[in-house]
N, C-alpha and C positions, 0 to 999 in steps of 0.2 A: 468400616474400621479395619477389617483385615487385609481387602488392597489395600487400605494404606500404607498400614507395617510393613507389608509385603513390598514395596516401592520402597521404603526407606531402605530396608535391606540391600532391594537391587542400588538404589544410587550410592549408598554405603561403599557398596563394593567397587563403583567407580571414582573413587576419588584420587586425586591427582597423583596419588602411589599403588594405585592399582599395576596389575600385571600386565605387560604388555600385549593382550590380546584381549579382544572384545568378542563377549558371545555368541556363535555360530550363528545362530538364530535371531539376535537382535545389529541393529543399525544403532551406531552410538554417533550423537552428532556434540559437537562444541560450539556455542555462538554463545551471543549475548542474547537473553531475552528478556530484561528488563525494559525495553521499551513496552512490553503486554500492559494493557490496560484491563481489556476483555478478552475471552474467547467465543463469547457471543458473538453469530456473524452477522444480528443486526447491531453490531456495537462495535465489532471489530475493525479498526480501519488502522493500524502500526505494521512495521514491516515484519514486525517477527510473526503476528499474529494473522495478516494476511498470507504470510508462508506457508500457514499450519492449517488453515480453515480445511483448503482443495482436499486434503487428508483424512476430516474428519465427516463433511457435507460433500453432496451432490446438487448441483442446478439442474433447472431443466434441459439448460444447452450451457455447452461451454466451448470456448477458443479450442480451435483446433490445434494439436499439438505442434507438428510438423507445420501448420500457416498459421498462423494467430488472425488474421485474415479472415477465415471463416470460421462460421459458428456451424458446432454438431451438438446431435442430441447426446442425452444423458439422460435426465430419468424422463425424457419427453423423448415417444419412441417416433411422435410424425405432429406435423402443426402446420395449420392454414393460418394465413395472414390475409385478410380484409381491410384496405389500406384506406379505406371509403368510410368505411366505418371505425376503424379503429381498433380492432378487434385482431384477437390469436388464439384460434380454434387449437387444443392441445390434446392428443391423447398421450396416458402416458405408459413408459414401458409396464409389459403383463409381467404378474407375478413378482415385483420389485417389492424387500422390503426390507427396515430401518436398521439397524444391529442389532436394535431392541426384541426382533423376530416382528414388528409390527406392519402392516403391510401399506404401503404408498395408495395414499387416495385422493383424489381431488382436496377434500377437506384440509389436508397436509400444507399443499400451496396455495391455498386460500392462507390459511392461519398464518405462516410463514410471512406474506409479503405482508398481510395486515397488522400482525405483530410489529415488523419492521418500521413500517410505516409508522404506525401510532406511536413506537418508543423515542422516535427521533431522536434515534444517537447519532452522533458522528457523521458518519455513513450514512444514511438518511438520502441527503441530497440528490443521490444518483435515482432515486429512486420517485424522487421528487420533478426528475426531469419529463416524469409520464402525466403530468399533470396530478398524479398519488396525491394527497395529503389525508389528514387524518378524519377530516370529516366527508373525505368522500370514498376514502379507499374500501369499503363497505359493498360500495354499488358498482366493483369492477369484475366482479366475478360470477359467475354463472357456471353451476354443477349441471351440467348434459344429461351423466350418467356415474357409472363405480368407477371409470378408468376416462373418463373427456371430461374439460372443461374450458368454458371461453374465459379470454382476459379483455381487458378493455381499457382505453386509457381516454383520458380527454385532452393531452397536450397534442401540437403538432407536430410528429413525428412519423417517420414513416415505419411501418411493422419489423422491417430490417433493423434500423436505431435502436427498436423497442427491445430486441433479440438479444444484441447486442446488451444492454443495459441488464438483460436476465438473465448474462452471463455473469455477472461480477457475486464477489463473493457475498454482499448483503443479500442479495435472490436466493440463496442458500436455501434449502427444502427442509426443515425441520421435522421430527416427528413428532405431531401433535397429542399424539394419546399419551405421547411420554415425557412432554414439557408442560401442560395444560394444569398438571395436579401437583406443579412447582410453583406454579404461582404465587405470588403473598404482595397484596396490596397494587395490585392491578398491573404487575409489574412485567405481564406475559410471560414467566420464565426466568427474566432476566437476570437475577441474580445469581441464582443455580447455573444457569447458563455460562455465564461467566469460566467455571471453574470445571464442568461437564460438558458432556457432548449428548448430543441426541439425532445424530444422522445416520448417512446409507452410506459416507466416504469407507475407503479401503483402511482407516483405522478407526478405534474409538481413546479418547480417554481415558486411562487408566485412575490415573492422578497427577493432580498438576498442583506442585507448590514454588508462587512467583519467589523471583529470585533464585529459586532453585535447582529447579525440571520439571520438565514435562514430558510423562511418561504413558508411550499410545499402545496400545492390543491391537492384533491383526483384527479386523472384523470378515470374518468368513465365510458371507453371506454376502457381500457386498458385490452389487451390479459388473458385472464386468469378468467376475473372480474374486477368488481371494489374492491380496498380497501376496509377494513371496518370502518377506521376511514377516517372524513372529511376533514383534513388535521394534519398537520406537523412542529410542532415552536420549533427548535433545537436554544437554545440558548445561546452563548458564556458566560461560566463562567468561565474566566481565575484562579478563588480561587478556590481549591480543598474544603476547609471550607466552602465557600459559595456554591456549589454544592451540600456538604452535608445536609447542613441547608435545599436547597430547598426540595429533595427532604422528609427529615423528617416528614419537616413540609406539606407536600402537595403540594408542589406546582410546583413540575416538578413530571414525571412518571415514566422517567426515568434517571437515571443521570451515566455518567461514568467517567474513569479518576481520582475518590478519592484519589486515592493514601493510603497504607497501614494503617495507623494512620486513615482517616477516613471513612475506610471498615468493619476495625476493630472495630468501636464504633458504626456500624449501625447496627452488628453481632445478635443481640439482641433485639433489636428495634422494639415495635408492628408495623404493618401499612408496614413495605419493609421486600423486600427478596434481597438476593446478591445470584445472579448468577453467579459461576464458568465457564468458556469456556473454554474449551483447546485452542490455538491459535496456529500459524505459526510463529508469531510474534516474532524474533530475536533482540538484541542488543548487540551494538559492536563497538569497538574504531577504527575508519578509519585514517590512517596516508598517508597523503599526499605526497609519494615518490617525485611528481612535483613540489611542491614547494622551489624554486630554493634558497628562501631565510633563509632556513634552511636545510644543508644538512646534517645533521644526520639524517636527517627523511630517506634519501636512503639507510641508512646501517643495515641493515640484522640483526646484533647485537643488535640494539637498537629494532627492531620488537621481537627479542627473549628475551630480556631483560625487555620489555613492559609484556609478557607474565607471567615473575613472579613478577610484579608489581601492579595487579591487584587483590584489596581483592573479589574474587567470595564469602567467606561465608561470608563474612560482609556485602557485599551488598546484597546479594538475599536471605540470611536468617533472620538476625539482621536490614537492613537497611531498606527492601522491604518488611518482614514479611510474607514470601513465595507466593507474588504474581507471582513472577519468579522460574526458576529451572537453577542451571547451566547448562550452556549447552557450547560448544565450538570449534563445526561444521558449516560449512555455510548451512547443511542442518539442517529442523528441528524434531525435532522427531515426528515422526505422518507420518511422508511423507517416501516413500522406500526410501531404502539405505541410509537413515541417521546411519550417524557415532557416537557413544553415548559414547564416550571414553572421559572422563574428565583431564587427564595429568597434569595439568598446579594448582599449588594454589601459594597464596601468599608468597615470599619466596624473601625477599627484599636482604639479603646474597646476593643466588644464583646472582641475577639479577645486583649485588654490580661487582658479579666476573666477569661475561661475558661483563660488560662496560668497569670495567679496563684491560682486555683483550685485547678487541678489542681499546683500546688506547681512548676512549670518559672520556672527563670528563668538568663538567660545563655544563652541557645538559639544554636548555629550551625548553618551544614551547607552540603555544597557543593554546586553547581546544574552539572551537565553540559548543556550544552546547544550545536545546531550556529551555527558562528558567521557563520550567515547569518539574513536578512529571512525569514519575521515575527520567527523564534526568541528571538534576542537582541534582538531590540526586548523581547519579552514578557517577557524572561529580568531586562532591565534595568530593565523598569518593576517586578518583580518585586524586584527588589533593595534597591530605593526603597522601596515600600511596605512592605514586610517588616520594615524596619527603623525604623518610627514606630510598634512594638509591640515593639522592642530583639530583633529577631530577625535575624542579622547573616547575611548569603547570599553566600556567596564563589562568582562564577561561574567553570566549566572550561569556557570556549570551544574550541571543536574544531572539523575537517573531522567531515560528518554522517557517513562510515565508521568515523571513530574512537567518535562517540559510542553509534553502534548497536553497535559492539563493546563498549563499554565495556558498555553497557547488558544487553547478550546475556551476558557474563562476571560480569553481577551486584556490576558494584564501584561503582557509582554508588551515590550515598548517596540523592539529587535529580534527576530530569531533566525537561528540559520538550519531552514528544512528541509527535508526531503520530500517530493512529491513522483509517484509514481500514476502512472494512468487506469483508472478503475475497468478500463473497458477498453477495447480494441479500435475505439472511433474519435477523431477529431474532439468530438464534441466534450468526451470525457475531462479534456485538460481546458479546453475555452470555455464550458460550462463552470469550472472552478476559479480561473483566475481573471474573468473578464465581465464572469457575473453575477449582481448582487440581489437576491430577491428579497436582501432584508429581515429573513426570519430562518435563513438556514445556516449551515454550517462549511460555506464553500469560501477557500482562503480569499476573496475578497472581502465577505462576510467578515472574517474576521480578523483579517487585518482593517475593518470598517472603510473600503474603499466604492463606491459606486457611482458609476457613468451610468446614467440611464441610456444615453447611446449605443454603450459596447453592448448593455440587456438587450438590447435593440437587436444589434447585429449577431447576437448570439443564438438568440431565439431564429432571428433568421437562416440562417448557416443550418442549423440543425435541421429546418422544418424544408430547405432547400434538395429537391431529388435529381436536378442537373449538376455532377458530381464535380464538373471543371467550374463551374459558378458557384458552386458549395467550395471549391478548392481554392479560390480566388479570393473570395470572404477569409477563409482563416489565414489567410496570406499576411489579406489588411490588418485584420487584427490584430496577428505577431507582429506587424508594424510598429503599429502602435502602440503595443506594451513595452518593446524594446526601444518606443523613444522615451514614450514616459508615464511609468508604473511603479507604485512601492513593489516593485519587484527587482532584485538583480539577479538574472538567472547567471551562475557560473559554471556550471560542467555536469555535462552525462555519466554517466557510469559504465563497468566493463567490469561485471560483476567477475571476481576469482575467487571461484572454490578448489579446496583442497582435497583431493578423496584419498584415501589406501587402494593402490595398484590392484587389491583383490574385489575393490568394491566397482561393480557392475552396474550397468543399467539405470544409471541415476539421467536426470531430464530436469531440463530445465529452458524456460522458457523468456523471452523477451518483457514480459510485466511481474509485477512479483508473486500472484497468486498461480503462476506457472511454476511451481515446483511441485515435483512427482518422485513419490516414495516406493508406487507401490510394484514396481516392476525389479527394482535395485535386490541384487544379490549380490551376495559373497563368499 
């Protein structure tokens, strides 16, 4: 109860008439975090919430900063891969332990991935790619000793893939001695979770009140070093305006999420810099094949006919001001075997002819989408154009918790999402959009779309170790989602942040759980 007050006060004092200068010792950041669902990182899968995990949890191995390309350790200080068997022999680093002062043990990532596994949130899936599920994730573990353990998977993958996939934020290391006696109703944690931290990252949770802030403590103990800043007050500014404003005038360090119109006016501006970052960062129209209460959405026709109804130069040149790039692959460029072939422009005609074709006409549907920048920019240029081919788009503007629920609940008919890639390998985005296992949570899943073929070639691709015939497969693929998929991919991103000229050492990486706090001074 006393950090509590204690948070209140400090956010108190940051409010949007604060003075202009933020505390020596703390990092004040401005976004929006209303898309947070959880801060559990088996549960976490939103972009503000994938932002913040790397900060509070450690993986065994993570993307290499400078190459996202390769995987290094973290709390695994060396690891055999037995690619015959299946198996990743792991010791982990000496002497490593949690903020809690608790010490890293084998037991730790046992619990961790089984937790995950069994709670089957969201996130889940990636996890699910090792062949995981809940009644066998039990028998993949073997304690050696106090500091080795083997891992073990039964999908066909090779040890590298497997590495890769223990990078992403669900593989997250948990301290078990310090989540275990939070449980209530078998729920490993998860709800405490939610709203706490329990890792070995370079901060912890302070207090987190959604919609509000989320307020972090340096953890001083933490692998690597300490932080250099004393803590962390990421605060919810749902105004793009008002974000600007803060940081102009001093009073956030860093801010993101402006939205074009106010990036472009900071362009200039003594006292901040905007930072360009390449990004992973995808957006793209999801049509709900399953929803029974509009069936056009199943017809093929109207997925190809969406396709030339979609202004890409009016959004991501004119409307976005090139903070995006077309793009209209489920992979993204930066990553192999992305597909870079653009086909598709607005062409309301064509998209005329292929509806009365296929015999549709009187076409509606509704568009969930969050009701912030880019979203509803795209959401409303989408409205317009859709409707100079008499295809009428009624949007459901929403906070982004509501729409990823809606969306997770399968009652969206339309929505326009975001997808960033869990993991530094092909597999991460053609595992999610190409394949349906039926009982998870990967956007074919839930948009209720399934080729048993593309499963087919997915699983293939993956389980494939000749990397030009592994690169050839996702080629075909991206093919064939981009002739015909409830998908329309529309533009990559180019992420811009904004910092204060005195704000240092900030990092930032091509996926979104590449963001790094703990080196940044001021």
């Amino acid at each position: 109860m006393r950090a509590h007050v204690l948070s209140l006060v400090v956010l108190s004092a940051l409010s949007l008439n604060a003075l202009a200068a933020t505390p020596a010792n703390t990092l004040v950041i401005a976004q929006s975090l209303d898309d947070i669902v959880s801060l559990d990182p088996a549960e976490s899968n939103e972009l503000s919430s994938i932002q913040t995990i790397p900060s509070l949890y450690q993986r065994l191995v993570h993307a290499d900063r400078k190459d996202p390309t390769k995987v290094v350790p973290a709390l695994a200080k060396e690891w055999k891969g037995d690619a015959a068997n299946k198996t990743l022999t792991v010791t982990l680093q000496p002497k490593t332990v949690f903020a809690s002062g608790n010490p890293l043990r084998p037991e730790d990532v046992i619990f961790s991935y089984t937790r995950a596994v069994k709670l089957n949130k969201s996130p889940a899936f990636i996890l699910n790619v090792l062949g995981w599920e809940a009644d066998n994730i039990d028998k993949q573990f073997k304690k050696i000793d106090d500091h080795t353990l083997q891992i073990s998977w039964s999908a066909d993958v090779s040890p590298t893939v497997a590495l890769n996939i223990l990078s992403t934020p669900i593989a997250s290391i948990v301290d078990a001695k310090t989540v275990e006696p939070q449980a209530k109703n078998g729920d490993f944690g998860n709800e405490w979770l939610k709203m706490h931290s329990a890792g070995s990252g370079a901060f912890k949770i302070k207090v987190y009140q959604p919609h509000q802030a989320l307020v972090l403590d340096a953890n001083t103990t933490a692998p690597g070093g300490a932080p250099v800043m004393k803590g962390i007050i990421i605060k919810n500014v749902p105004d793009p305006a008002a974000r600007r404003l803060l940081i102009q005038q001093g009073d956030a360090d860093i801010a993101r999420e402006l939205g074009p119109d106010q990036t472009a006016a900071l362009k200039d501006k003594k006292g901040v810099t905007v930072l360009e970052i390449p990004s992973a960062a995808v957006n793209y129209l999801a049509i709900n094949t399953g929803n029974s209460a509009n069936p056009v959405l199943k017809n093929p026709a109207f997925w190809e006919a969406a396709r030339w109804l979609v202004d890409y130069q009016g959004i991501t040149k004119d409307l976005l001001k090139g903070q995006y790039f077309t793009h209209q692959s489920f992979l993204p460029i930066g990553f192999p075997y992305a597909l870079t072939e653009t086909p598709y422009k607005f062409d309301p005609a064509k998209a005329k002819e292929i509806l009365e074709k296929a015999g549709l006409k009187g076409i509606s549907f509704t568009l969930d989408v969050e009701n912030k920048e880019p979203f509803i920019n795209i959401a409303q240029s989408m409205q317009a154009s859709f409707a100079q081919a008499g295809v009428k788009v009624e949007l459901l503007p929403a906070a982004g918790s509501q729409v990823y629920s809606r969306v997770r609940a399968k009652q969206h008919q339309a929505a326009i999402r975001l997808w960033i890639p869990d993991y530094f390998d092909a597999h991460s985005n053609a595992s999610t959009f190409a394949y349906n296992d039926g009982k998870g949570s990967t956007v074919a899943w839930l948009n209720g779309w399934n080729i048993p073929e593309l499963n087919k070639q997915t699983l293939a691709a993956v389980a494939e170790a000749d990397p030009k015939k592994r690169g050839e497969m996702y080629v075909k693929m991206q093919e064939e989602l981009l002739r015909s998929s409830p998908y329309v991919f529309i533009q990559q991103a180019k992420t811009q942040v904004v910092v204060r000229d005195n704000v240092k050492g900030y990092q930032q990486g091509l996926n979104a759980d590449m963001v790094y706090y703990d080196r940044v001074s001021k």
